[in-house]
C-alpha positions as CSV (number, residue, x, y, z in Angstrom):
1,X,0.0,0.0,0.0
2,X,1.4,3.5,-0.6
3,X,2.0,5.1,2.5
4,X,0.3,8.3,1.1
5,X,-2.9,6.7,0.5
6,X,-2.9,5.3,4.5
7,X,-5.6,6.8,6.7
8,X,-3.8,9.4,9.4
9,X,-4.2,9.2,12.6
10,X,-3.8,11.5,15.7
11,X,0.0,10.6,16.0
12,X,2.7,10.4,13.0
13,X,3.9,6.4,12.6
14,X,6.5,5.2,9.9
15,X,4.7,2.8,8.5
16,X,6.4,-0.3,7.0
17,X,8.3,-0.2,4.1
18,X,8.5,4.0,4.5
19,X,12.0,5.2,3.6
20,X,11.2,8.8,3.2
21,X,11.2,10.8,6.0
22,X,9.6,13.8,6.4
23,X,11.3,17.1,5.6
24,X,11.3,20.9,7.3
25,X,9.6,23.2,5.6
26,X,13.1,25.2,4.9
27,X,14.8,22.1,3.6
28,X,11.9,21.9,1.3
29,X,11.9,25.8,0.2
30,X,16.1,25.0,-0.2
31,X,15.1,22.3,-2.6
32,X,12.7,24.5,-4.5
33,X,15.5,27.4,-4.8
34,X,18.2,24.9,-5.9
35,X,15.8,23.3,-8.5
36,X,14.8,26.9,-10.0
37,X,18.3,28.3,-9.9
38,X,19.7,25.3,-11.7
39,X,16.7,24.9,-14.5
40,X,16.5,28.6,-14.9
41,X,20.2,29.8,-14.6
42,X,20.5,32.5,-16.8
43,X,17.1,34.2,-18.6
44,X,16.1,37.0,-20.5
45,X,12.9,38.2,-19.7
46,X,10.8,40.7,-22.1
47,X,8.4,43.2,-20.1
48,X,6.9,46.0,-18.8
49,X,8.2,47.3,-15.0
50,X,5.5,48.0,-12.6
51,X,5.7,49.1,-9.2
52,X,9.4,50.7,-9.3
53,X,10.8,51.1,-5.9
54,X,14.5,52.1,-4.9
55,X,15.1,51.0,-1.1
56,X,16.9,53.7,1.1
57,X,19.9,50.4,1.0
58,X,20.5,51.2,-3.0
59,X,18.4,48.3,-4.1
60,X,15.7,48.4,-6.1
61,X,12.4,46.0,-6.3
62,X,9.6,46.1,-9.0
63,X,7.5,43.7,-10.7
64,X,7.8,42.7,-14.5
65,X,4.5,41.9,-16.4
66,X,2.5,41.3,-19.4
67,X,-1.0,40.8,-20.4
68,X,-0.5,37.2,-19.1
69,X,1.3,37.0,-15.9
70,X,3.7,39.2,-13.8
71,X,6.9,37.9,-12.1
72,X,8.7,40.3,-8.8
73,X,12.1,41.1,-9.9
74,X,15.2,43.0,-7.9
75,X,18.5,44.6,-9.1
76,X,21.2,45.0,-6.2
77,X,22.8,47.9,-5.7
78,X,25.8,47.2,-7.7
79,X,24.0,46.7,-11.2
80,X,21.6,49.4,-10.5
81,X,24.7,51.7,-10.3
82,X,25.4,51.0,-14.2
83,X,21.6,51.1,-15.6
84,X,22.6,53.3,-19.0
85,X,19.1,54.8,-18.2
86,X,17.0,55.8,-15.3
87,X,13.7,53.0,-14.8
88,X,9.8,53.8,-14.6
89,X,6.8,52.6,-14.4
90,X,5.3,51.5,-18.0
91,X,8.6,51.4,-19.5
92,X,8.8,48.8,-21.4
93,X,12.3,46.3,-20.8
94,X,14.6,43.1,-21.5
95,X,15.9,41.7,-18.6
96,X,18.9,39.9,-18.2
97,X,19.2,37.8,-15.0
98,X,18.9,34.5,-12.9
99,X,15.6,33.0,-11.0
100,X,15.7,32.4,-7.7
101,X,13.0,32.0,-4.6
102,X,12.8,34.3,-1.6
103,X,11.9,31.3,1.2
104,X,10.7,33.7,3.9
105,X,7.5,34.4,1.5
106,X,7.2,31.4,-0.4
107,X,7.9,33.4,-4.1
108,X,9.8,32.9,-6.4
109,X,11.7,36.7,-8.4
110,X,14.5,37.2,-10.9
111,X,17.4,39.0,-9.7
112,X,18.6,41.3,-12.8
113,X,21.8,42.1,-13.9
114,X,21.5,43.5,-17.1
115,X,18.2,45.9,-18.4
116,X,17.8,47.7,-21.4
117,X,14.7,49.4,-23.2
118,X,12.8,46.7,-25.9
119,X,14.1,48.6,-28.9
120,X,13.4,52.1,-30.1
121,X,10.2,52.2,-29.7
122,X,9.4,51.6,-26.3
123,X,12.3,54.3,-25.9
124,X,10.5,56.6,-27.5
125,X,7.7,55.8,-25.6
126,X,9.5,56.1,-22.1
127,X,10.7,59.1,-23.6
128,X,7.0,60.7,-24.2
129,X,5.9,59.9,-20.7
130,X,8.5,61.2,-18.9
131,X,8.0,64.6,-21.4
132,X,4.5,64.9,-20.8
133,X,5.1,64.3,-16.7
134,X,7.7,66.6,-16.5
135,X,5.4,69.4,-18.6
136,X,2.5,68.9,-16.5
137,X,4.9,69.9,-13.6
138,X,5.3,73.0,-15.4
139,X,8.9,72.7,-16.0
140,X,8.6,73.6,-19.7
141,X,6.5,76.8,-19.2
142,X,7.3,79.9,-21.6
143,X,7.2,81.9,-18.5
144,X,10.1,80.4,-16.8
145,X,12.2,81.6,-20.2
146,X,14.7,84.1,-19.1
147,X,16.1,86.4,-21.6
148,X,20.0,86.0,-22.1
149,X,22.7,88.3,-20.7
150,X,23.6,90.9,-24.0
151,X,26.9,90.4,-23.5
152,X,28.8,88.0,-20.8
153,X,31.4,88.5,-19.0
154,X,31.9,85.0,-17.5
155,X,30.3,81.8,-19.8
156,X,30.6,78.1,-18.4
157,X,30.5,75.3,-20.8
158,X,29.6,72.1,-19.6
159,X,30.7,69.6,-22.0
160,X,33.5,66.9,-22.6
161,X,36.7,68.6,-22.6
162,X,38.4,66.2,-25.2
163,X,35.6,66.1,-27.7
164,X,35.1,68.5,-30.9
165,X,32.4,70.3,-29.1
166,X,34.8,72.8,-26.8
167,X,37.1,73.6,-29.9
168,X,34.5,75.2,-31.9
169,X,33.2,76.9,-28.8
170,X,36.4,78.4,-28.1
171,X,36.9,79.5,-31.4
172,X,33.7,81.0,-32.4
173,X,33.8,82.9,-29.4
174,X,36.9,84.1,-29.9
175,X,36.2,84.9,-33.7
176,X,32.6,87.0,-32.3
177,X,33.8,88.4,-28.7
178,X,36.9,87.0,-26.7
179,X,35.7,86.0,-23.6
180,X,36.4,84.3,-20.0
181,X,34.7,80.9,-20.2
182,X,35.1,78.2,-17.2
183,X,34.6,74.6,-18.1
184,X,33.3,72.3,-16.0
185,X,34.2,68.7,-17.6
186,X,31.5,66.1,-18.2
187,X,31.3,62.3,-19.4
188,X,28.6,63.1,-22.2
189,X,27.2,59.4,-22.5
190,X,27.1,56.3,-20.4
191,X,27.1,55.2,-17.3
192,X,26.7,58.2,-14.6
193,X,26.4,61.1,-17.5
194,X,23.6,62.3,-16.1
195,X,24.0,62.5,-12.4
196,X,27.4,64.5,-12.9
197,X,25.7,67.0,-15.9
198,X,23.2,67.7,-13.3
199,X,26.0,68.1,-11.0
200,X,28.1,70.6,-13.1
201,X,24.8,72.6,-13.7
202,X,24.2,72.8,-9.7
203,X,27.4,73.6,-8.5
204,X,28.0,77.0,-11.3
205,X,25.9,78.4,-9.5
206,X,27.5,78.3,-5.8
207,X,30.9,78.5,-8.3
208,X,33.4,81.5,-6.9
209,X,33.1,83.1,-10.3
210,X,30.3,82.3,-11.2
211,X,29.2,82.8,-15.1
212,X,26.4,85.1,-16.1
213,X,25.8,82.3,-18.7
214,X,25.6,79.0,-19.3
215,X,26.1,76.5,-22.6
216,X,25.2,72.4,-21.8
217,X,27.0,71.4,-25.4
218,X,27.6,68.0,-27.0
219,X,27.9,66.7,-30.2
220,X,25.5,64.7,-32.2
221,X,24.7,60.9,-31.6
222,X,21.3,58.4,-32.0
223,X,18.9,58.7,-29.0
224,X,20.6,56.3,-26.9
225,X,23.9,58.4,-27.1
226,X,22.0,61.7,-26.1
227,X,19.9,60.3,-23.4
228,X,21.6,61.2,-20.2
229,X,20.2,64.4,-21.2
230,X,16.5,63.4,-21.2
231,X,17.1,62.1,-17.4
232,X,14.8,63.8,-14.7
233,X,17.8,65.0,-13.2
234,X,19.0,66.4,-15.8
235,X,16.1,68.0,-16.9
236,X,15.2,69.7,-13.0
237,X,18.7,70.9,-12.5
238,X,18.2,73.1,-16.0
239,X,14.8,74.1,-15.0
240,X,16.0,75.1,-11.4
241,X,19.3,76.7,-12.6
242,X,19.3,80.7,-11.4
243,X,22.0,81.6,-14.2
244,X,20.3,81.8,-17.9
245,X,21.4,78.4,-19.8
246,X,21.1,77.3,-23.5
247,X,20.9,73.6,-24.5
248,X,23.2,73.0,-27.3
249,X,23.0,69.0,-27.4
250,X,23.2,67.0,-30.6
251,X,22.6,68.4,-34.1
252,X,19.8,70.4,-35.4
253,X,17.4,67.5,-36.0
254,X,18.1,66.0,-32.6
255,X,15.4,67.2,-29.4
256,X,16.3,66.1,-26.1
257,X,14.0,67.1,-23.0
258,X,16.9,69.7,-21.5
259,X,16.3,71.5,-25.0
260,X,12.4,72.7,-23.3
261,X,13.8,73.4,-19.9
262,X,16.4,75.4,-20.7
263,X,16.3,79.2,-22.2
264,X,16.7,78.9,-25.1
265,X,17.9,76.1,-27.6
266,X,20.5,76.2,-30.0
267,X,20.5,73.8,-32.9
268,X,24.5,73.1,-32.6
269,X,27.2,74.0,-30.2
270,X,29.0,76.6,-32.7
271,X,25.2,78.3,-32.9
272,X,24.7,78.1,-29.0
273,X,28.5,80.4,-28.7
274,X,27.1,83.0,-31.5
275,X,24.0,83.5,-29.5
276,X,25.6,84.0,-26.5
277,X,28.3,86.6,-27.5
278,X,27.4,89.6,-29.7
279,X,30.0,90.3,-32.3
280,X,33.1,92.5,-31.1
281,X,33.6,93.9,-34.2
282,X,29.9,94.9,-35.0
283,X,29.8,96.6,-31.8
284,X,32.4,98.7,-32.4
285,X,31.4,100.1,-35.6
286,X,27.3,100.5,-34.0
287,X,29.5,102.6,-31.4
288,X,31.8,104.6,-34.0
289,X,28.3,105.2,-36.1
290,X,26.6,106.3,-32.6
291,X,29.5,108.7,-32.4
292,X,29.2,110.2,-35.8
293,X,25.6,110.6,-35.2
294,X,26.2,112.3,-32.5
295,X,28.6,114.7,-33.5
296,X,26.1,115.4,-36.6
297,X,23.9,116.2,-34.0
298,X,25.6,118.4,-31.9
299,X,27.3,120.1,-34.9
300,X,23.5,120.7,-36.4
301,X,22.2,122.1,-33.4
302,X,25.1,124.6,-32.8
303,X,24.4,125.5,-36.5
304,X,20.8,126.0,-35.8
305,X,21.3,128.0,-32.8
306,X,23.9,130.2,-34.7
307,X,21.3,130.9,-37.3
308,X,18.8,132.0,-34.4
309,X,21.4,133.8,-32.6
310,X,22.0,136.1,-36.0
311,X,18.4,136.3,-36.8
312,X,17.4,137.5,-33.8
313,X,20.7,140.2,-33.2
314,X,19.3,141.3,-36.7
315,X,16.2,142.5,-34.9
316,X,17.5,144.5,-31.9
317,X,18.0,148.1,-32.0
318,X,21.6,149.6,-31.9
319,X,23.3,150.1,-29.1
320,X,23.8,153.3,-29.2
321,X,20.1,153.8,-30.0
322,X,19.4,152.1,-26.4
323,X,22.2,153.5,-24.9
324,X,22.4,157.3,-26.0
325,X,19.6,158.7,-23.1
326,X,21.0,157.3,-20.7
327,X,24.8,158.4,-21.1
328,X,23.5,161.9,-21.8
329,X,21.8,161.3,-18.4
330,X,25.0,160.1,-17.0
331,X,26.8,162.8,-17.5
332,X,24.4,165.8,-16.7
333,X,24.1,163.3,-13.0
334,X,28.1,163.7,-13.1
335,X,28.4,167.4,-13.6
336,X,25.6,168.3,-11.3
337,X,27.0,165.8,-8.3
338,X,30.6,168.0,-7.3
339,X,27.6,171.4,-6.9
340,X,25.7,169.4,-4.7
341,X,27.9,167.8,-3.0
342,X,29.7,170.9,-2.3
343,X,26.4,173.0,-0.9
344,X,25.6,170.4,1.4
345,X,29.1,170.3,2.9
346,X,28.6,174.2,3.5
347,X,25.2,173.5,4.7
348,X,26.0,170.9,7.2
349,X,29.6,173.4,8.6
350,X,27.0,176.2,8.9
351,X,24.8,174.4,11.4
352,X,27.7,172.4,12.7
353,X,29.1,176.3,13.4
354,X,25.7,177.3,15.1
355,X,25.9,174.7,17.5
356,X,29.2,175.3,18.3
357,X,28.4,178.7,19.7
358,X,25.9,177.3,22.2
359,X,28.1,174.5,23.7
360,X,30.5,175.7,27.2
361,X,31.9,173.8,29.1
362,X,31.2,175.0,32.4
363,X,27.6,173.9,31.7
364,X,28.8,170.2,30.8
365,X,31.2,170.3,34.5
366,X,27.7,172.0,36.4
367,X,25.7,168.9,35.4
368,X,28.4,166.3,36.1
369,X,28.9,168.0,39.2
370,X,25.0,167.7,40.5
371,X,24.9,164.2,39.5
372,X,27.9,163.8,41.4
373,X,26.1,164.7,44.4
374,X,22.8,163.1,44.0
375,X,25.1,160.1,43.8
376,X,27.2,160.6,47.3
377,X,23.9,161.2,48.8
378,X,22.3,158.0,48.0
379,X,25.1,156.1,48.8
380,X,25.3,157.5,52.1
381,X,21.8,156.9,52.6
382,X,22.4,153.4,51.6
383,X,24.4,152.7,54.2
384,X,22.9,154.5,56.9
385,X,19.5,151.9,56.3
386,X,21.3,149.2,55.4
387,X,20.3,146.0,58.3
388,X,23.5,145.3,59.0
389,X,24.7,148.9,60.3
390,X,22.8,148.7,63.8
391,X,24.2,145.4,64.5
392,X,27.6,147.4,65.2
393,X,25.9,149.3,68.1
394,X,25.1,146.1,69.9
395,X,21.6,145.3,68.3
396,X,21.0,141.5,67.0
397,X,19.1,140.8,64.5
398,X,17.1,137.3,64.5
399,X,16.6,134.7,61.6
400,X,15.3,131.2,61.9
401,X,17.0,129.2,61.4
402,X,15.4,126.4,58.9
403,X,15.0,129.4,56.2
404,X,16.6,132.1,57.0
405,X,13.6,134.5,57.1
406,X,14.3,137.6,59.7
407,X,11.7,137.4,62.8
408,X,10.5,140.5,64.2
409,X,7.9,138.8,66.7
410,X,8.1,136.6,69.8
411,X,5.6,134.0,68.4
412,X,7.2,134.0,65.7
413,X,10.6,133.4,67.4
414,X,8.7,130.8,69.8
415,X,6.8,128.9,66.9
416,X,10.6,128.7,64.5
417,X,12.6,127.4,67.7
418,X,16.1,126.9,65.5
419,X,17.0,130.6,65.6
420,X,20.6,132.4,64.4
421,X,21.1,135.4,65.8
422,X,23.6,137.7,63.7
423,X,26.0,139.7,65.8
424,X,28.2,142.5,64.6
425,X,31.1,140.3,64.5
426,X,29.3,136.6,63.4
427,X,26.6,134.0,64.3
428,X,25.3,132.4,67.3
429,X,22.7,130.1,67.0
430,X,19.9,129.4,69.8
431,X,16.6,127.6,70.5
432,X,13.5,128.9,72.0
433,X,12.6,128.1,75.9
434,X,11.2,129.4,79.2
435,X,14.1,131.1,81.0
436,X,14.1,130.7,85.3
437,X,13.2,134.0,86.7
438,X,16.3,136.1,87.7
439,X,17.2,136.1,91.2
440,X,15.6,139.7,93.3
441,X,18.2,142.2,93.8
442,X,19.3,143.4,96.9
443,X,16.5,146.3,96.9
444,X,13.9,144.1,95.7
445,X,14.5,142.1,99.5
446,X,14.4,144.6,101.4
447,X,11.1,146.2,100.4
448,X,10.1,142.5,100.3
449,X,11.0,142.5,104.1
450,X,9.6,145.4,104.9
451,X,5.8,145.0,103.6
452,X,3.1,145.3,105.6
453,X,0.0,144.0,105.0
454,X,-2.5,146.1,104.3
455,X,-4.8,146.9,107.2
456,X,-7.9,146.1,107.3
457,X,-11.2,148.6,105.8
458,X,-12.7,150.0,109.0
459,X,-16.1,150.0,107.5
460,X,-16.2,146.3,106.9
């Protein structure tokens, strides 16, 4: 009987004849992974990525599907380093890789080492979505254009510095305006392009010098040449960039998505340096033409005014005509002056004369002399009332003390108690009090000895 068709019971018996033990449930799921990594070594797998992820760890996990059936799929960190392109969702792919299970969930995934896009097409197609996404963002607005700098002092050029592309910069800059350019070398294609083009656009604008412009130049190629500059990356960095840029990527025919984020597009490097720079030579002869103009100018318009100038001295009377009055005026004013000046001199020594006869000097010495007096008599009086004259005879004059205020009361005197009393020779200051009564004199006992009492009124 085979064992598998034996009724169970409640306890697990090896029945006889049974030479298969029972395994774990890992040693079975290592069995599975064994089986599928040895039948399904190496595949290529056609479809389209779903659910793109990139763990914090570098790795990235999505799921590959078609309209029949979907397999999970995973790309270490390592190969998703060297992707030639940056993956998303609806993109369609050919992966290269192994199979393999993931016990711990009972699935089975293909780890990836190789991708690439399934042919031109579905490039073109990543290629639309990523355009349309990014212009919905509003990344590709006209209003984010800025106009260009008229003429630079400072350009950088990001670009390969060994390629073609920097040599006909160079010169066609220095055959239109010579001028300082920085370059910030790039790896145009492959692996990493487009993290360090992004990079170079970025860090211009925290450079020291940093350029009033900025050229992102390379030659011309197929699509998958010129794709590091339809990466996201790429694309943001131009759009946030605060120095004015023009796109110069590829050949006239050739549209990449930096072309609609940047300021302006040239159709080929050599045509992004002449609209950048003006031309040196043109600019001289717009400024010798603006000089000649303006000496014309000036030379016309001292012209005119001459003309005006004559035509109006043409129409003023002559001098002399204007002028003829009033010398004769002048010089009846000058004869006349010496007479008058003359009769008012006399005039003035005549009354001056008068006066003269009026004025002694005895009177002048009289009046001094009276004032003289009035004064000696005021400032004797002066001092004959002035307060501090009787103090010299032995009178004091009181002041209290707190404000100085002169008392000429006793309740006054009583109710200040601080007094100063000024002396002839200085101050002595006092309080108020009752004062003993002063002992009787010697006459003052006897009549107190010798009173009688009054005798009494007989008619009581």
């Amino acid at each position: 009987m085979d064992p598998f068709d034996m009724p169970g019971g409640l306890l697990a018996e090896r029945s006889q004849g049974d030479n298969s033990p029972a395994m774990s449930v890992g040693e079975l799921a290592q069995a599975v992974k064994r089986t599928v990594e040895d039948r399904f070594g190496r595949v290529r797998v056609r479809g389209e990525i779903s659910g793109w992820k990139r763990h914090s760890s570098g790795h990235c996990y999505f799921t590959l599907k078609d309209d029949a059936a979907c397999i999970d799929a995973v790309i270490w960190r390592g190969a998703a380093g060297s992707l030639a392109f940056r993956p998303e969702d609806g993109a369609e792919v050919i992966a290269t890789g192994k199979m393999t299970t993931y016990p711990g969930r009972s699935k089975y995934q293909i780890v990836i080492e190789r991708m690439e896009l399934a042919g031109e097409g579905a490039l073109m197609a990543l290629l639309e979505r990523r355009r349309k996404a990014l212009a919905a963002e509003g990344l590709f607005d006209s209003s984010r254009k800025r106009p260009l700098p008229f003429l630079p002092r400072v350009i950088g050029v990001v670009t390969s510095p060994t390629g073609a592309v920097i040599r006909d910069i160079l010169h066609r800059l220095e055959d239109r305006c010579p001028t300082r350019v920085i370059v910030w070398p790039v790896p145009v294609q492959g692996e990493g392009a487009a993290s360090k083009v992004a990079a170079a656009i970025r860090g211009f604008a925290t450079y020291e010098t940093r350029p009033d412009l900025i050229i992102v130049a390379r030659g011309g190629g197929s699509i998958e040449d010129l794709w590091a500059f339809n990466e996201e990356e790429v694309v943001r960095a131009a759009a946030e960039s605060p120095i004015p840029l023009i796109s110069a990527v590829g050949h006239e025919t050739d549209t990449t998505l930096i072309d609609h984020a940047s300021d302006l597009r040239a159709p080929t490097p050599t045509a992004a340096a002449e609209l950048a720079v003006p031309v040196r030579a043109e600019l001289l002869a717009l400024l010798d033409d603006y000089m000649a103009r303006k000496r014309r100018c000036l030379t016309r318009r001292a012209n005119d005014a001459r003309e005006r100038l004559a035509l109006t001295s043409c129409r003023l009377p002559a001098p002399e005509a204007l002028l003829g009055l009033r010398r004769q005026r002048f010089d009846e004013l000058g004869e006349r002056l010496p007479r008058g000046l003359a009769a008012r001199a006399h005039k003035a020594e005549a009354g001056m004369n008068l006066v003269t006869a009026r004025l002694r000097p005895q009177l002048l010495e009289q009046k001094v002399q009276r004032l003289s007096d009035r004064l000696a008599s005021a400032a004797k009086m002066i001092e004959l009332v002035h307060p501090e004259r009787p103090l010299k005879r032995g009178f004091v004059r009181v002041t209290a003390a707190a404000d100085g205020r002169t008392l000429v009361h006793a309740a006054d005197a009583q109710a200040a108690g601080a007094l100063r009393l000024h002396f002839g020779d200085g101050l002595v200051d006092a309080t108020t009090g009752t004062l003993p009564a002063p002992p009787a004199t010697k006459v003052e006992r006897t009549l107190k000895r010798a009173y009688v009492a009054p005798q009494p009124n007989l008619f009581d």
